[in-house]
C-alpha positions as CSV (number, residue, x, y, z in Angstrom):
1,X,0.0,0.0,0.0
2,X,1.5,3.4,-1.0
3,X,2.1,5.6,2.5
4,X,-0.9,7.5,4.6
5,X,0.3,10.6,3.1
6,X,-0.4,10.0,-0.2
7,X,-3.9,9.1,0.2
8,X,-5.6,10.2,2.8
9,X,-5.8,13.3,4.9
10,X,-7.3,14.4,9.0
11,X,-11.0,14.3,8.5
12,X,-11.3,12.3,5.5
13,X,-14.1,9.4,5.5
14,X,-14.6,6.1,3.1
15,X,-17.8,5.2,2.0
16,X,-18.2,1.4,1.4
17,X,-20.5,-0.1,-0.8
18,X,-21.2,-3.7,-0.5
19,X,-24.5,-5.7,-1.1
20,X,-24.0,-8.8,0.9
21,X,-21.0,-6.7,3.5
22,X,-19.2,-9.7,2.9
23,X,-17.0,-8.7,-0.1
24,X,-13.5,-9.1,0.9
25,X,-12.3,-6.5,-1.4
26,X,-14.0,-4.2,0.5
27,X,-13.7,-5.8,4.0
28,X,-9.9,-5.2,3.4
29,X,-10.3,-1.6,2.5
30,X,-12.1,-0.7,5.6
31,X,-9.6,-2.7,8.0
32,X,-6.6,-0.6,5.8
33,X,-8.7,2.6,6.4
34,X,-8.8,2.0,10.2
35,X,-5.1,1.7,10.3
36,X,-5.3,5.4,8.8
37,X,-7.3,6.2,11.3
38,X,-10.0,6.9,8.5
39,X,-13.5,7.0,9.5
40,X,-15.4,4.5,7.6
41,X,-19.4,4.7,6.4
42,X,-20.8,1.4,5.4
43,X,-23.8,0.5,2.9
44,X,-24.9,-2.9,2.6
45,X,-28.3,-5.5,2.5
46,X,-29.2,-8.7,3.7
47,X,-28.2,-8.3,7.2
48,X,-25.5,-6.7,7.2
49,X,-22.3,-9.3,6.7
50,X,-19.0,-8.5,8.5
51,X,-18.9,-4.8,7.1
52,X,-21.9,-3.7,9.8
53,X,-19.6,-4.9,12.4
54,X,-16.2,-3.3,10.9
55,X,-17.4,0.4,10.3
56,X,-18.0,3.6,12.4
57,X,-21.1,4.1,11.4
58,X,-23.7,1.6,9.1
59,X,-26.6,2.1,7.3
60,X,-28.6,-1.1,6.9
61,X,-30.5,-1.4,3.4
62,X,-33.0,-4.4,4.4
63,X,-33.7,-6.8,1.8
64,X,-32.2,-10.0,0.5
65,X,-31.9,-9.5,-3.2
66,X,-28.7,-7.9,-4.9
67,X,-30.7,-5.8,-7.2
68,X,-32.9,-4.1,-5.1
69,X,-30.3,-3.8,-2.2
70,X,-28.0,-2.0,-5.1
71,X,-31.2,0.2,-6.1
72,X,-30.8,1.5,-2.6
73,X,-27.2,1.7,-2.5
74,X,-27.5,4.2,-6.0
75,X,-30.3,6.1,-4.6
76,X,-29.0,7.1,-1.2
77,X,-25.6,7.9,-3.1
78,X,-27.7,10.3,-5.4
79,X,-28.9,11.9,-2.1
80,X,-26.0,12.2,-0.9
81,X,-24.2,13.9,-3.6
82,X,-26.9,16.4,-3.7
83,X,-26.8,17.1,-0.6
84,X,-23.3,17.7,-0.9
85,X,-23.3,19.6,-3.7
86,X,-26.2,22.0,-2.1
87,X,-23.8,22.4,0.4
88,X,-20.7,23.1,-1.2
89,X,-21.1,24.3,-4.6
């Protein structure tokens, strides 16, 4: 991995996607992130997987199939750049 200085900064947060919270890609992300003392946001369905348990805070979308849980996942990333955007731009 290339050195905390080069990709993160004080403050900065990682948003992780996952349907099931059990894809080890991004289980492995938010264990490096913790070791940068990142704060981590997790999204996932079913119930939950091992990112609910991993990440500072976890937003739970309920439901056990991929395409609806993903559905969620895009739409409350839509809000969220708006509301970001209203914010900041």
């Amino acid at each position: 991995f290339p050195s905390h200085d080069t990709l993160t900064n004080v403050g900065d947060v990682l948003v992780a996607i996952s349907a099931s919270g059990n894809s080890e890609n991004i289980i492995q992300a938010v264990k490096r992130a913790k070791l940068l003392e990142v704060r981590t946001i997790g999204l996932s369905g079913f119930e939950g997987g091992r990112l609910k348990e991993l990440v500072d805070c976890h937003v739970l979308m309920p439901g056990r199939d991929f395409g609806i849980t993903e559905d969620w996942q895009l739409a409350a990333c839509h809000r969220i750049a708006r509301i970001l955007k209203d914010d900041f731009v």
